[in-house]
C-alpha positions as YAML, in Angstrom:
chain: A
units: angstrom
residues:
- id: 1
  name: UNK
  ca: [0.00, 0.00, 0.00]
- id: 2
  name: UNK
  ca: [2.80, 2.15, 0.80]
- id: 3
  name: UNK
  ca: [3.81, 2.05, -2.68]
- id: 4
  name: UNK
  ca: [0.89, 2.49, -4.20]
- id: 5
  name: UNK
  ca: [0.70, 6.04, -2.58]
- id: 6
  name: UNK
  ca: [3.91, 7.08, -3.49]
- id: 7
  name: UNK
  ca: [3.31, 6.21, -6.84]
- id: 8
  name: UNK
  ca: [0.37, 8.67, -7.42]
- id: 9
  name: UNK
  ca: [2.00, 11.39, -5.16]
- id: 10
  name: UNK
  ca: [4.73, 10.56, -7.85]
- id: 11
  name: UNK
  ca: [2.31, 10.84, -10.72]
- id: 12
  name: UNK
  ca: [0.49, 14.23, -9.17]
- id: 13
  name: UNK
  ca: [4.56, 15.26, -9.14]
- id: 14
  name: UNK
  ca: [5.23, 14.83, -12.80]
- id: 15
  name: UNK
  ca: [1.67, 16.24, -13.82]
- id: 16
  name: UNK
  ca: [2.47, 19.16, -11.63]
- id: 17
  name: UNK
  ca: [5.57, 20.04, -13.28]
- id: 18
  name: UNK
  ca: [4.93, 19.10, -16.40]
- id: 19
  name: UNK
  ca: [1.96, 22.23, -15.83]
- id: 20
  name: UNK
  ca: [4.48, 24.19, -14.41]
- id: 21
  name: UNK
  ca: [6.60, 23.65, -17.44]
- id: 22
  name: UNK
  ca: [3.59, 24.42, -19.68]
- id: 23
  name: UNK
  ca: [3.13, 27.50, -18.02]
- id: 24
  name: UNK
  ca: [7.23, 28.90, -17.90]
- id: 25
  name: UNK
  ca: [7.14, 27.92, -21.77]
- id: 26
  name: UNK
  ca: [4.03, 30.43, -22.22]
- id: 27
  name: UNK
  ca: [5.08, 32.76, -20.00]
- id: 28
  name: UNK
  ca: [8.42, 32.81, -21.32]
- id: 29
  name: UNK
  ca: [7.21, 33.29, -25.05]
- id: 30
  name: UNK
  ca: [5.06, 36.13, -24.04]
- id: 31
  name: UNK
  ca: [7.80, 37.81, -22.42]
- id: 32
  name: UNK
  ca: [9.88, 36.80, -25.30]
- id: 33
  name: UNK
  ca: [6.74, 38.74, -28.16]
- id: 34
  name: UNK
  ca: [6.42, 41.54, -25.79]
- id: 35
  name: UNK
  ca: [10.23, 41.74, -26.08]
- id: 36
  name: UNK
  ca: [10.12, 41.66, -29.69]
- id: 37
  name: UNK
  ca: [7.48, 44.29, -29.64]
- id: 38
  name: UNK
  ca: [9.76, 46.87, -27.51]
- id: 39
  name: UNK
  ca: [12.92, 46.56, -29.55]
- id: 40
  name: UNK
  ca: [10.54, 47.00, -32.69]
- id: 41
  name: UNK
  ca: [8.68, 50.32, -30.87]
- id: 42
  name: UNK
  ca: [12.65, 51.18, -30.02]
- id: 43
  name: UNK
  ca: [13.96, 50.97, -33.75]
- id: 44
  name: UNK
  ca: [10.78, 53.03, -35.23]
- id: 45
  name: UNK
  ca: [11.49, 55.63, -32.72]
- id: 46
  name: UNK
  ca: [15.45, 55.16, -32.90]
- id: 47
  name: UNK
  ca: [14.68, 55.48, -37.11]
- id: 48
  name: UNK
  ca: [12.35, 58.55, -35.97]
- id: 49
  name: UNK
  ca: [15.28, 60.45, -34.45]
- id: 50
  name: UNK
  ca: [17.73, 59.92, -36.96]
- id: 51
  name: UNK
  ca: [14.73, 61.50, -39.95]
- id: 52
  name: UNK
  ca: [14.92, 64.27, -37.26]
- id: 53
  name: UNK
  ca: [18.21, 64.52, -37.50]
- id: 54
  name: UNK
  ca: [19.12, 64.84, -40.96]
- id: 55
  name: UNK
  ca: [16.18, 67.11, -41.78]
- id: 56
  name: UNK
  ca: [17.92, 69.56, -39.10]
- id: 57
  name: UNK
  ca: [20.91, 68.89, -40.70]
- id: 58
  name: UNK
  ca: [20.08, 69.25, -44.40]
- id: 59
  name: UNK
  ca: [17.97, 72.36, -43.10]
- id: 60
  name: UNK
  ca: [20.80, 73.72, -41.39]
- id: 61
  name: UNK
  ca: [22.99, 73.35, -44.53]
- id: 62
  name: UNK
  ca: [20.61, 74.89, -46.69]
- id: 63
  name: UNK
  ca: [20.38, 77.50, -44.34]
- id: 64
  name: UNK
  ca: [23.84, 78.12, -43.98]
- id: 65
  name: UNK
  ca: [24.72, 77.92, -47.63]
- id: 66
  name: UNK
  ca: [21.95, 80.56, -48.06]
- id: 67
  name: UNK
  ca: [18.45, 80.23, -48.09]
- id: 68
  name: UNK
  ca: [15.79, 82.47, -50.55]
- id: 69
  name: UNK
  ca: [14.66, 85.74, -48.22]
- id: 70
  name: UNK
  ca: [11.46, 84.35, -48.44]
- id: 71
  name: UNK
  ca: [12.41, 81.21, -46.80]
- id: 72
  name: UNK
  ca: [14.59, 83.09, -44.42]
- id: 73
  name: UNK
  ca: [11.80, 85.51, -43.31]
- id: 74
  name: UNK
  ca: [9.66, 82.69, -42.24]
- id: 75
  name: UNK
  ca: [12.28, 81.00, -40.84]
- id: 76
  name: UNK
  ca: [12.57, 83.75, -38.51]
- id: 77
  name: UNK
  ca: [9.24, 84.06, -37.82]
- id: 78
  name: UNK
  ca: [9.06, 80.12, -35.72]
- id: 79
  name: UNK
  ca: [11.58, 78.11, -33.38]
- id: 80
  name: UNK
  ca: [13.22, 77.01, -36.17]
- id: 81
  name: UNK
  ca: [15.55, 80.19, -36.64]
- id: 82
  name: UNK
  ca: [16.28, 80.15, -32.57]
- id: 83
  name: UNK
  ca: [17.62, 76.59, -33.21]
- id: 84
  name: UNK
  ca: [19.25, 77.62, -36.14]
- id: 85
  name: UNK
  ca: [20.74, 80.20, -33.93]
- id: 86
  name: UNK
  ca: [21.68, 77.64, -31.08]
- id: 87
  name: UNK
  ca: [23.57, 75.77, -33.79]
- id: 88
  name: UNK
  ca: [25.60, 78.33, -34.78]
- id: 89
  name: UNK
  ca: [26.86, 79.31, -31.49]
- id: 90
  name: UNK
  ca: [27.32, 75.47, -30.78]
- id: 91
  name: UNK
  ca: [29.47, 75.59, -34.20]
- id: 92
  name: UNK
  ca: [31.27, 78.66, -32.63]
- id: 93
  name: UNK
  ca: [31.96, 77.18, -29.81]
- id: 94
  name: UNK
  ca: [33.36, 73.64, -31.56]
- id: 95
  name: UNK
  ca: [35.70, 75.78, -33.67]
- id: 96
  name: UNK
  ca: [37.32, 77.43, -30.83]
- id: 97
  name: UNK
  ca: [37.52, 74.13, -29.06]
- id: 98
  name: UNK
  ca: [39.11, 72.25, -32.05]
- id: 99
  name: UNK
  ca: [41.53, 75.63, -32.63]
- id: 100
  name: UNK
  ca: [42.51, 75.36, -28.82]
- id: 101
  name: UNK
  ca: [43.12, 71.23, -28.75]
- id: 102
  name: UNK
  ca: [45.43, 72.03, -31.91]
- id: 103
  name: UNK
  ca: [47.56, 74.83, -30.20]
- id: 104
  name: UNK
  ca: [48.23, 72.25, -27.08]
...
């Protein structure tokens, strides 16, 4: 009789991890979709900031290299010319920086 106990506590044993392994395989996929999902949300927004980045860029070129008064005038009239302005200090200050680290 004693055996015959210990073999269904032995059977409720294996069903009861088999379920736990059941469970730690779906929970693991989920986490392992939902991770997917994150680093997919991370590159759209990583892809987002570089767009950004170049159209500041190419509009900060265009800008520098002259843009048409009309252009200009609006320019001045948004945020767009007070970051234009930031850069150009920022440039400022990079020159004197690189003129400096030459000199030493």
């Amino acid at each position: 009789m004693g055996n015959h106990n210990f073999s269904l506590d032995w059977k409720k044993i294996q069903e009861t991890l088999s379920d736990a392994a059941k469970i730690s395989s779906r929970e693991l996929k989920r986490g392992v979709d939902e991770a997917k999902r994150q680093i997919g949300k991370v590159q759209i927004v990583q892809k987002r900031k570089e767009l950004f980045a170049e159209l500041g860029r190419n509009l900060y070129e265009a800008y520098v290299d002259g843009l048409p008064e009309e252009v200009e005038n609006f320019l001045k009239q948004t945020e767009l010319y007070e970051i234009i302005e930031d850069l150009k200090e920022t440039d400022k200050e990079l020159m004197k920086l690189r003129g400096e680290s030459k000199e030493t």
